[in-house]
C-alpha positions as CSV (number, residue, x, y, z in Angstrom):
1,X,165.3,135.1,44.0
2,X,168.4,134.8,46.6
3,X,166.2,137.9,48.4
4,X,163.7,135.9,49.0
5,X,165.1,133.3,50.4
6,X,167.3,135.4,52.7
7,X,164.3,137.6,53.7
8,X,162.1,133.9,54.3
9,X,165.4,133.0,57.1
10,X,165.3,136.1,58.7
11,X,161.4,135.6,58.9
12,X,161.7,132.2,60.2
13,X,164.3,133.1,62.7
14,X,162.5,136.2,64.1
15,X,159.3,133.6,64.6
16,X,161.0,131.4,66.1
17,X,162.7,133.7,68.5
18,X,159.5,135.3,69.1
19,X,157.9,132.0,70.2
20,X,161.2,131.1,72.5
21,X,160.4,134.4,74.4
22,X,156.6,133.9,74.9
23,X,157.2,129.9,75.8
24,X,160.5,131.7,78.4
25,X,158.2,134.4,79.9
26,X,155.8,131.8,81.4
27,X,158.0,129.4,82.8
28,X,158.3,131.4,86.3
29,X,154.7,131.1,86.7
30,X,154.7,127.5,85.5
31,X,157.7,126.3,88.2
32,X,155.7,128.6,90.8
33,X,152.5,127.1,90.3
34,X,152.4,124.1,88.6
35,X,150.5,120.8,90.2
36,X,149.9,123.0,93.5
37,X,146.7,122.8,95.4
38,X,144.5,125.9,95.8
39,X,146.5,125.7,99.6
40,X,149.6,126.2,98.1
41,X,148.7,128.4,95.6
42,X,147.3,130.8,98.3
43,X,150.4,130.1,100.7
44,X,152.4,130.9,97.9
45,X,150.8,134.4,97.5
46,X,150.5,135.3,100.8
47,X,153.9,134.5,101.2
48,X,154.7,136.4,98.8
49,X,153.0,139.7,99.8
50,X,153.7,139.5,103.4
51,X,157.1,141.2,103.1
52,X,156.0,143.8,100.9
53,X,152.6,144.8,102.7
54,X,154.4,144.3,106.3
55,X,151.1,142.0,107.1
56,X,150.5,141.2,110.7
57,X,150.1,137.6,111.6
58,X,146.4,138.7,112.0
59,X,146.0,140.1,107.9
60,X,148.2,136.9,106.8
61,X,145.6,134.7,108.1
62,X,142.9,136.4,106.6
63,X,144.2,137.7,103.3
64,X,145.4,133.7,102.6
65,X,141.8,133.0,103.7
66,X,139.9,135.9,101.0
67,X,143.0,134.1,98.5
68,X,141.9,130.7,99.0
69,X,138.4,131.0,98.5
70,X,139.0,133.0,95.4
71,X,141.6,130.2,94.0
72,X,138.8,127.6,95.2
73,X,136.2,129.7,93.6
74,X,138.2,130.0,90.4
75,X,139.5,126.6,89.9
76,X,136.1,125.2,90.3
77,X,134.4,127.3,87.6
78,X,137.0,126.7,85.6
79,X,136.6,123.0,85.3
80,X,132.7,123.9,84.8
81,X,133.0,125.9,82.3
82,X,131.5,129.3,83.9
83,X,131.3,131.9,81.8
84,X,128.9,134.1,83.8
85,X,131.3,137.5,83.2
86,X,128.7,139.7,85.7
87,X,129.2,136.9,88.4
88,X,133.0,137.0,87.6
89,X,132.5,140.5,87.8
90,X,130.7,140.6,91.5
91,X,133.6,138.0,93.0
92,X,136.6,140.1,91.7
93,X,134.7,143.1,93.4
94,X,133.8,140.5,96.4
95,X,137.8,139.8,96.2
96,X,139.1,143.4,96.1
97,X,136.7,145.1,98.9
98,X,137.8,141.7,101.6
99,X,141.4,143.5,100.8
100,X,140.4,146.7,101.8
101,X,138.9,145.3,104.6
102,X,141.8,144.0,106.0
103,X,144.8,146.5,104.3
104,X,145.6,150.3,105.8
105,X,145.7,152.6,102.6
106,X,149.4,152.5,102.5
107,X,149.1,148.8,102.3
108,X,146.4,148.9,99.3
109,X,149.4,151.3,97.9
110,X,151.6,149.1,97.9
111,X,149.9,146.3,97.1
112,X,148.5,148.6,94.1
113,X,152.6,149.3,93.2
114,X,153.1,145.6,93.4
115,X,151.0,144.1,91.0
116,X,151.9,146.6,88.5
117,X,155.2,145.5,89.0
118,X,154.6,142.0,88.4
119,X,152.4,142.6,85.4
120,X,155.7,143.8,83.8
């Protein structure tokens, strides 16, 4: 019996620790993010990626532009309720070939090397 109840605390404390860490790990993005309009939100990206791509004032403008209407795009079939995935499909391949428009192939490199980064 006093087993049980020792192995129910450690169970209850390892969920509860478990949930802290999930509820932690997305606070950066919520702070980041949170209550911004689909401006900021692309601002905030581009921003963000201009010192690690070495963009030219040029490729800012236009990789916050391809970023904006994808935000835009997203937010608004969001709040519809699209759930068309071979449409989602076409604009992510939409989005990713206006990059490669715009980015050298060391750039896609190291935009490639960056968002593995982040997904870490």
């Amino acid at each position: 019996m006093n087993t049980s109840k020792v192995l129910l605390g450690f169970m209850v404390t390892l969920a509860f620790f478990i949930f802290a860490m999930s509820s932690f790990g997305q606070s950066k993005y919520n702070k980041e993010y949170k209550d911004c309009t689909p401006e900021e939100k692309a601002s905030i990206i581009t921003d963000n990626l201009k010192p690690v791509l070495k963009l030219s004032d040029e490729q800012y403008i236009k990789i916050y532009n391809i970023y904006l209407d994808r935000i835009r795009w997203k937010s608004v079939n969001e709040v519809t309720g699209m759930q068309n995935k071979s449409l989602r499909r076409k604009k992510l391949e939409e989005f990713k070939s206006g990059l490669k428009t715009i980015l050298t192939k060391e750039q896609q490199e190291s935009l490639k090397n960056y968002c593995e980064s982040r997904k870490k």
